[in-house]
N, C-alpha and C positions, 0 to 999 in steps of 0.2 A: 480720341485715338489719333490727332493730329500730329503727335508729337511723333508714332509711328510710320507718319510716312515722306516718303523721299520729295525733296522739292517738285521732280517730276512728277508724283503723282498728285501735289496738291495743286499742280497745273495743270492735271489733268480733272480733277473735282472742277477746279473753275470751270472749265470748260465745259465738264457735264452742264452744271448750273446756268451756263448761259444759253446753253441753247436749249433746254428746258423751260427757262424764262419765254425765249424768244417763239419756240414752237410750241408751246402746251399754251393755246390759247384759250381767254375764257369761252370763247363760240366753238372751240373744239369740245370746251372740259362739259358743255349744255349739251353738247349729241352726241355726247358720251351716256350720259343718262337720260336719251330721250329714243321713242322707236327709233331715233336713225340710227341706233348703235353701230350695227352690223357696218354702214358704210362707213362712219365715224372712227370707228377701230382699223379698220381698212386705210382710208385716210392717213391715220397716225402712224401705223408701220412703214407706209410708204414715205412714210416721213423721216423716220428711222432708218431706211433703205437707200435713201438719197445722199444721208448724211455718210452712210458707213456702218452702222450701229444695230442694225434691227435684226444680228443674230450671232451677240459675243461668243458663243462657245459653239460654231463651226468652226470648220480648221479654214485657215487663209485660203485655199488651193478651191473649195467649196463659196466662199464669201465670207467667211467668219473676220472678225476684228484683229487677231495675232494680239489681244489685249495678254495682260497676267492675271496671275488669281487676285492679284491686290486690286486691280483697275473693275477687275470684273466686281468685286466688293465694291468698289467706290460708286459704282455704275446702278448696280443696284440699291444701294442707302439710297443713295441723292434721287432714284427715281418715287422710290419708298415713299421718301419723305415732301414730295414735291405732289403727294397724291394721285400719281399718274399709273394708270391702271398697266399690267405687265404685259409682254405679245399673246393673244389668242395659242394657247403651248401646242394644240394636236398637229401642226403641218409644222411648225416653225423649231419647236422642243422635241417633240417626241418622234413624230415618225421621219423624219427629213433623216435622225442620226440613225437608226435602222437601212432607211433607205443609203448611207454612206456606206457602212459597215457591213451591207448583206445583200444588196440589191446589186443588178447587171450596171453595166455599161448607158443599155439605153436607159435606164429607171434613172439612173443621174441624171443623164442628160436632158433627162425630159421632164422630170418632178423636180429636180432642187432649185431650178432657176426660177420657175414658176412661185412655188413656195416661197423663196428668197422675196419674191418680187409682193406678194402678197396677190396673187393670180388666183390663186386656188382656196378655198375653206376644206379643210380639213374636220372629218370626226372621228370618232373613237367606237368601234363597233366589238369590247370586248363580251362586258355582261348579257348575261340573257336572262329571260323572268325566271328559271332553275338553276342558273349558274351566275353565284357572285361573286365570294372570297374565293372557294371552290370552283376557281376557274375550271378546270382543266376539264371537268364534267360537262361542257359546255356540250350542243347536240345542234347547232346548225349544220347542216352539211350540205358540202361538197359534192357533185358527183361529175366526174370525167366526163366529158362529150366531144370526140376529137380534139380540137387546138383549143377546147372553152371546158370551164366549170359551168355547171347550171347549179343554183344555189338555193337552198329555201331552209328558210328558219326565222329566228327574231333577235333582237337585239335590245339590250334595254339601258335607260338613264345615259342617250347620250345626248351630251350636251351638244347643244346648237346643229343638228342635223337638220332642223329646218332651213338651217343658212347653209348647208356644205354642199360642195360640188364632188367629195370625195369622202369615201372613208375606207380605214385601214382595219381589217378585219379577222379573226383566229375564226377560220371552219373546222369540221373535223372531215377528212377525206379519207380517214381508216377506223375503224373498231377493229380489230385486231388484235392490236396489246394492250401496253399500259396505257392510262384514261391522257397521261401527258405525250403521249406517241401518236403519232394519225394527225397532228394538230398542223393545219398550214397554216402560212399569213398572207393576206391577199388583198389588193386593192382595189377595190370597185366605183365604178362611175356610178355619184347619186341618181344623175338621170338616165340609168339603164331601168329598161322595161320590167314593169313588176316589184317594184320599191314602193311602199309605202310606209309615209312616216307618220306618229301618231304625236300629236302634243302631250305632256307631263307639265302641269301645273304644281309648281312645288310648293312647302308652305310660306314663304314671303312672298305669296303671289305672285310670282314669276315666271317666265317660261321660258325655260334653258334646257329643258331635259325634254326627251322623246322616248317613245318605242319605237323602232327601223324592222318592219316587215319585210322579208325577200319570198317572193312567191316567184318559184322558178327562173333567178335573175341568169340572164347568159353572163358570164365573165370571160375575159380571153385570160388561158392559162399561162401570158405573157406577166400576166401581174402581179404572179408569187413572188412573193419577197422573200429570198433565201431558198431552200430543197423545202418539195414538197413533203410532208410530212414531218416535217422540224421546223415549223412554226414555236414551240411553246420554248424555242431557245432568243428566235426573237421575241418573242413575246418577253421574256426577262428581261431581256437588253432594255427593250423600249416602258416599260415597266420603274428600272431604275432610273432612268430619266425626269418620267413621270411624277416618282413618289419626291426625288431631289425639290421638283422643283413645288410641289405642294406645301412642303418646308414653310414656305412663305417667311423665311427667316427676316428679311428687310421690312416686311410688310408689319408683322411684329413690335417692331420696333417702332412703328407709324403709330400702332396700336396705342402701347405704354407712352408716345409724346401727344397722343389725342385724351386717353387717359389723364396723365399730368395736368393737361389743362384745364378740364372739366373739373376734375377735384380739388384745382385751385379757386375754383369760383363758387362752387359749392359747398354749404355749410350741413353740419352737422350737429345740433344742440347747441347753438351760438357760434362753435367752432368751424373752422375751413375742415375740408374730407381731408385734404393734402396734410393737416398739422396732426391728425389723429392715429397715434400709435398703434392700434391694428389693423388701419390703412396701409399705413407706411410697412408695414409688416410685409401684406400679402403681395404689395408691387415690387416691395424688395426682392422676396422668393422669383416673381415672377422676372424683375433683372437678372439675377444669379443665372437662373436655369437659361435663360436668354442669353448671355454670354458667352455661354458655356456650348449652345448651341451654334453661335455666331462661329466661333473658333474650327469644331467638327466641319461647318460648311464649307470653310476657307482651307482644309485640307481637301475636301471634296473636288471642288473649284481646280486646286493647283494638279490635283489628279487628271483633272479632264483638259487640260493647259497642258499638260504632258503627252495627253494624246488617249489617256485612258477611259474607261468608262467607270462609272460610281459600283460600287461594289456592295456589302452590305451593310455599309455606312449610311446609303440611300434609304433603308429600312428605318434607322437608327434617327434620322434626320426628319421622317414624314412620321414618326412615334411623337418627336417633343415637338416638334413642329406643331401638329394639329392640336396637341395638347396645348400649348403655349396660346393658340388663337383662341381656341375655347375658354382658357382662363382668362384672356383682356376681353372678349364677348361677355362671360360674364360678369367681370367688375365694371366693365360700362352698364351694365344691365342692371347692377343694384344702386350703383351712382344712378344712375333714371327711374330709378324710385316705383310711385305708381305711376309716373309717366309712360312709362315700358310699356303699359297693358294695350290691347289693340285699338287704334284709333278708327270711328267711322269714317269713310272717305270722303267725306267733305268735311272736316274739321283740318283747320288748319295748323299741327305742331306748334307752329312758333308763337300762337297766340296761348298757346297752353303753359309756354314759359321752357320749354327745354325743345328747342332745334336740332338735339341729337339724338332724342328717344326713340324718334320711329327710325332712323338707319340703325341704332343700338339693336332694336328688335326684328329688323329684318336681318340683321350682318348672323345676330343669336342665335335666330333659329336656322337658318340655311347651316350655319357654321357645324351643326350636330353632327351634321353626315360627313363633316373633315374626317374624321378619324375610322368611316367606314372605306370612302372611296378612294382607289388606288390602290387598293387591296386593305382589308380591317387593320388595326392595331396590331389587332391579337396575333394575325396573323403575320406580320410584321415581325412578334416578339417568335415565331416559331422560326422565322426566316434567321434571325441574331443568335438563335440555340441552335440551330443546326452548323451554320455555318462560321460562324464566331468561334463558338463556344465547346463545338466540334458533339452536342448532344444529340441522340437521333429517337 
């Protein structure tokens, strides 16, 4: 695609690339995957924050770049493909633009700088063990006590609440009407009294996910984001954000040149994987659809470069999107043979002969629930009949 871009912006790749040379170092890239993540990650934004960079699509006036939808492409390929993991999204992606678009005077003042700065850990307190696609059924509540909510309910599958000093929350503060009516959004401090968080051990051994218990937490009804009871319109807003960037469209692409390379070196019946025609088949399909997706994002992009928010393109983008990861998960997956299969934990991979089978089989299985979380697929395709397609 170099032929499509302006000298300026392939002065502008360089310059992605060299400072990615110079700041993604390898004692960075080791506590990246070692427990110190949490600080590691932290680290790295503030790294990004120093330079200008660690959050393209805020608007200038906030801290954002004043990048274009092209640069914002260029920025994320070349991070893509440089292997550098993307910003932690719940403070920096998704709630920071809520808090622009619907939050007071003070909530900026007092949340975006913080976030900007990587001050705060952010989570995501939508699901609960009854409510998952079917959000709106959610039954945490709310209830009024002069200037504060008292809170009590649960929360479920959110990611890294063990690490957060904050999370951004849908209560229900009415039964009344409709089950999307009564719905607030509201911010609460992790370390308010009566939070308990529970570890979720996922299946790549991992632990990213929690249950977030609230047993009578006080909240100051300073913290609603937006009128009370019309949460479930932020909740869209921060939602479309969400699913845009699950997309993982650059990441993708990382995918299919880590693919390529393994199936260069890998043979099949005398033959390389790479030379065999219904190899070459399903990566091709998997280029096309790829493409294809690449293009939709770069309208998205230029939408939000305009000032707009992702509309139900954002649906349409986390459908191929998650689809798309699942397909190079599993043709890494068959390329690793019986490699794949679970290793005991003192066996060493690379004595076994394939160095990428056990990340092929952890990326595999975690990867299953792409297409659940953020809202399902399916329900993604009801979102594109409605409002697309105008079917009800």
């Amino acid at each position: 695609m170099d032929t499509a871009y302006s000298p300026e912006d392939l002065a502008f790749r360089d310059e992605v690339r060299g400072f990615f040379d110079e700041a993604y170092t390898p004692e960075l890239q080791a506590r990246l995957h070692s427990p110190d993540y949490k600080n590691a990650i932290e680290d790295w934004q503030r790294k990004l924050y120093d330079k200008g960079w660690v959050a393209p699509n805020w608007p200038v006036e906030f801290g954002g770049t004043g990048w274009t939808a092209t640069q914002k492409y260029i920025y994320e390929t070349e991070r893509s493909l440089a292997g550098i993991p993307n910003v932690v999204p719940f403070g920096l992606v998704m709630v920071a633009n809520v808090i622009m678009a619907y939050g007071t005077n003070e909530q900026k003042e007092y949340f975006l700088p913080r976030i900007l700065k990587s001050e705060d850990w952010w989570c995501q307190g939508y699901s609960e063990p009854g409510s998952g696609s079917d959000l709106a059924s959610l039954k945490t509540k709310a209830e009024r006590d002069g200037d504060d909510f008292i809170i009590n309910g649960a929360k479920i599958w959110t990611t890294y609440a063990q690490y957060a000093d904050w999370i951004f929350c849908l209560v229900r503060t009415d039964n009344s009407g409709k089950k999307q009516e009564g719905i607030t959004f509201i911010l609460i401090d992790m370390k308010s009294e009566g939070i308990k968080v529970n570890p979720i051990i996922s299946i790549d051994n991992h632990h990213s996910l929690n249950e977030v218990e609230f047993n009578n937490v006080r909240v100051p009804a300073k913290n609603v984001v937006g009128e009370i009871g019309k949460g479930w319109t932020v909740a869209k807003a921060l939602l479309a954000h969400e699913r845009t960037g699950i997309a993982g469209v650059a990441d993708v692409k990382r995918a299919v040149r880590v693919i390529k390379e393994v199936a260069a070196k890998e043979e099949n019946g005398g033959q390389r994987l790479m030379d065999d025609p219904g190899f070459q088949q399903r990566l091709a399909d998997i280029e096309v659809e790829l493409m294809a997706l690449e293009f939709t994002e770069l309208r998205t992009l230029a939408t939000q470069a305009a000032g707009g928010f992702p509309g139900p393109e954002s649906s349409l983008l986390k459908i191929k999107g998650t689809e798309l990861q699942q397909a190079t998960q599993e043709l890494l997956m068959e390329i690793a043979a019986y490699y794949q299969g679970v290793l005991p934990v003192d066996l060493d991979p690379e004595a076994l002969g394939h160095e990428f089978a056990t990340e092929a089989r952890r990326n595999y299985m975690y990867g299953r629930a792409a297409t659940i979380y953020g809202g399902s697929n399916e329900v993604q395709k009801n979102i594109i009949a409605k409002y697309v397609l105008g079917l009800e």
